[in-house]
Kinemage of the C-alpha trace (Angstrom):
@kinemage 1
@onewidth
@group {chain A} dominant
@subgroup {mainchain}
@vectorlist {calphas} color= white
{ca unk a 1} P -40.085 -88.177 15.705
{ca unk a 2} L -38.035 -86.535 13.109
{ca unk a 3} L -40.180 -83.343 11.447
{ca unk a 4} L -40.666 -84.857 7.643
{ca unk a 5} L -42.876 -81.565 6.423
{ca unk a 6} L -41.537 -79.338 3.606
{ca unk a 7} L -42.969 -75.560 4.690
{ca unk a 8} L -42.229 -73.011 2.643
{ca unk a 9} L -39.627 -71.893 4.909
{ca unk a 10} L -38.079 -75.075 3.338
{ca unk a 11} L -38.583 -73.702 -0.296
{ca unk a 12} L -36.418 -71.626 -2.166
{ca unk a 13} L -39.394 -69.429 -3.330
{ca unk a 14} L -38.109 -66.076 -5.195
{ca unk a 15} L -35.533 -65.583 -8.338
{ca unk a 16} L -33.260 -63.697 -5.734
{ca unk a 17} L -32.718 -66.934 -3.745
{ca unk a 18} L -32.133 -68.895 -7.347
{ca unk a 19} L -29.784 -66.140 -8.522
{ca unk a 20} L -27.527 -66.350 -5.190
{ca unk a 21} L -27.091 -70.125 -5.747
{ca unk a 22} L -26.017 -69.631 -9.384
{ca unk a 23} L -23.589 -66.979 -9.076
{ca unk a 24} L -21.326 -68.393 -6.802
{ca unk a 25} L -22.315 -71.835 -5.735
{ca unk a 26} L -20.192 -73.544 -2.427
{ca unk a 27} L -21.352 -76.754 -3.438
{ca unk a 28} L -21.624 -78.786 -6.633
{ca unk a 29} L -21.719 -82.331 -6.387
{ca unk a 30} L -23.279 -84.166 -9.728
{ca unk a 31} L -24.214 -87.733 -11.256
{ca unk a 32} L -25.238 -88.726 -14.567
{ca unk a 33} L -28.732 -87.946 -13.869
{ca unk a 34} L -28.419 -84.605 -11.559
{ca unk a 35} L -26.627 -81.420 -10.320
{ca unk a 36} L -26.794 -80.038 -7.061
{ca unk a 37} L -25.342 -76.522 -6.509
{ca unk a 38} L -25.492 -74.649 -3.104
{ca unk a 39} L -24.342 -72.284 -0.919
{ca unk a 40} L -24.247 -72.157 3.004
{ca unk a 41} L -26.606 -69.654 4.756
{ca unk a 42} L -27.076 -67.585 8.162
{ca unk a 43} L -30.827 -69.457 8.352
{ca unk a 44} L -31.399 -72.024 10.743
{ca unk a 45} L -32.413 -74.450 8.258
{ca unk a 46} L -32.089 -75.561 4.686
{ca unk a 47} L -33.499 -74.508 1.897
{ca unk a 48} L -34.554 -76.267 -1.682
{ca unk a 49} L -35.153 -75.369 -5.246
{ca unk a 50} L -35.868 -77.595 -8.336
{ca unk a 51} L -35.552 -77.142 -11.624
{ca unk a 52} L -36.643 -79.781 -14.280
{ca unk a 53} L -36.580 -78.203 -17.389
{ca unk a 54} L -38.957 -79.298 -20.534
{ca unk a 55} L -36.162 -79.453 -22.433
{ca unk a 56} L -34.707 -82.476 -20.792
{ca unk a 57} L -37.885 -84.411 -19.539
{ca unk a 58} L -40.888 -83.474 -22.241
{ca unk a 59} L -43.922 -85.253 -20.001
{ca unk a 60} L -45.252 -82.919 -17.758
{ca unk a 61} L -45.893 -86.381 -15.433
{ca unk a 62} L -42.335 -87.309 -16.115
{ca unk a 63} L -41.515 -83.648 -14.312
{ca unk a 64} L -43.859 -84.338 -11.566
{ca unk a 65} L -43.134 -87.303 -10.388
{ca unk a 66} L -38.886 -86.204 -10.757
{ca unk a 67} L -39.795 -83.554 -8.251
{ca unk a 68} L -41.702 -85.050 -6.087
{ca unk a 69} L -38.684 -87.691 -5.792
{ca unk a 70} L -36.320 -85.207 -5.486
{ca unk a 71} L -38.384 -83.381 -2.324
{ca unk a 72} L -38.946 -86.515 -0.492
{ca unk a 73} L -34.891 -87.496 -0.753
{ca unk a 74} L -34.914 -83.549 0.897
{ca unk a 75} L -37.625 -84.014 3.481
{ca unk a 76} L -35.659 -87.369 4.197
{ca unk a 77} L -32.404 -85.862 4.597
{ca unk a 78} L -33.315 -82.204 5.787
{ca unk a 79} L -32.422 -82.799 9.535
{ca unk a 80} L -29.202 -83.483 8.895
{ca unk a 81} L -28.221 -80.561 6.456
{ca unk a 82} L -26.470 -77.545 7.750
{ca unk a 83} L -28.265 -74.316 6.732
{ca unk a 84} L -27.707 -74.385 2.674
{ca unk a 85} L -29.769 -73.360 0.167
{ca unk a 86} L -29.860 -75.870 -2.640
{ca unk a 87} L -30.865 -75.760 -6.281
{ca unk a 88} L -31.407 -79.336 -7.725
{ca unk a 89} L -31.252 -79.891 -11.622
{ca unk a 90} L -32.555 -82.933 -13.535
{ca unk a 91} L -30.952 -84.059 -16.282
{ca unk a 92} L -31.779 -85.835 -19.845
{ca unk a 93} L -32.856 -89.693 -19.447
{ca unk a 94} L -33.621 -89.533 -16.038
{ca unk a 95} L -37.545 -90.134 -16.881
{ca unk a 96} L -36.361 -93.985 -18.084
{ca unk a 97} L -35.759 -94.559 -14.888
{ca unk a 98} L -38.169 -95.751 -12.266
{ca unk a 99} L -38.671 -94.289 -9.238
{ca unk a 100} L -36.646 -97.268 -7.575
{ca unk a 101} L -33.754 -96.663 -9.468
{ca unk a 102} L -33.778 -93.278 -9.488
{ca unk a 103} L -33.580 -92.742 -5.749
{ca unk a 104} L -30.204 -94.002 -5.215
{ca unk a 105} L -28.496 -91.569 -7.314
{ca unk a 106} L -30.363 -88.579 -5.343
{ca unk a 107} L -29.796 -89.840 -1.911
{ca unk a 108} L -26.025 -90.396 -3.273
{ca unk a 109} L -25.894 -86.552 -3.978
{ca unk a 110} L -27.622 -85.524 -0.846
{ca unk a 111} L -25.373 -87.797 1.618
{ca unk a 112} L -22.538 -86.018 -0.465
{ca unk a 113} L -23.484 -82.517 0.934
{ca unk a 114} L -23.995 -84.078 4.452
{ca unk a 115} L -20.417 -84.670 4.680
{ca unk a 116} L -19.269 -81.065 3.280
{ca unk a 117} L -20.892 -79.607 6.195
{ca unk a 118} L -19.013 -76.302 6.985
{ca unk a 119} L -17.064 -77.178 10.609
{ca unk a 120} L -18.277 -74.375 12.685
């Protein structure tokens, strides 16, 4: 059975971690409805961060439920990442969407950093 929990050892947790992603990301791979930057790590396993800014979804539920979303496409996909620390961003609209719809487009990105795996 594939481990489906999302520890904090999972969780990009500190401003540092953010900052490192920024500054020089490795990957950036992006739809209409979000970015993805990252950068490959010494850790054994991957890390996430999200960022859904007010300023592009106003409803504090709308923000919720984006995240929670986003963390279960992770926590789906996790096993199969290389160590990377990731930084998902949301983008305007992207609360029209239902969760349905919505789901392709992150599992697009995600399947999209699967395949840039760093050949070791």
């Amino acid at each position: 059975m594939v481990d489906q929990r999302f520890p904090k050892a999972c969780r990009l947790l500190d401003s540092i971690s953010y900052e490192q992603v920024f500054n020089k990301p490795a990957i950036r791979v992006s739809n209409k409805y979000f970015l993805i930057l990252g950068n490959w790590t010494e850790l054994e396993q991957a890390r996430l961060g999200v960022i859904v800014a007010k300023k592009n979804i106003a409803k504090a539920n709308q923000r919720n439920r984006i995240k929670r979303l986003i963390r279960e496409a992770f926590r789906v996909k996790k096993s199969s990442f290389a160590p990377v620390d990731l930084v998902v961003m949301a983008r305007k609209g992207l609360q029209l969407l239902e969760n349905s719809e919505c789901q392709p487009y992150i599992h697009d990105l995600m399947d999209e950093i699967v395949k840039k795996k760093p050949s070791t």
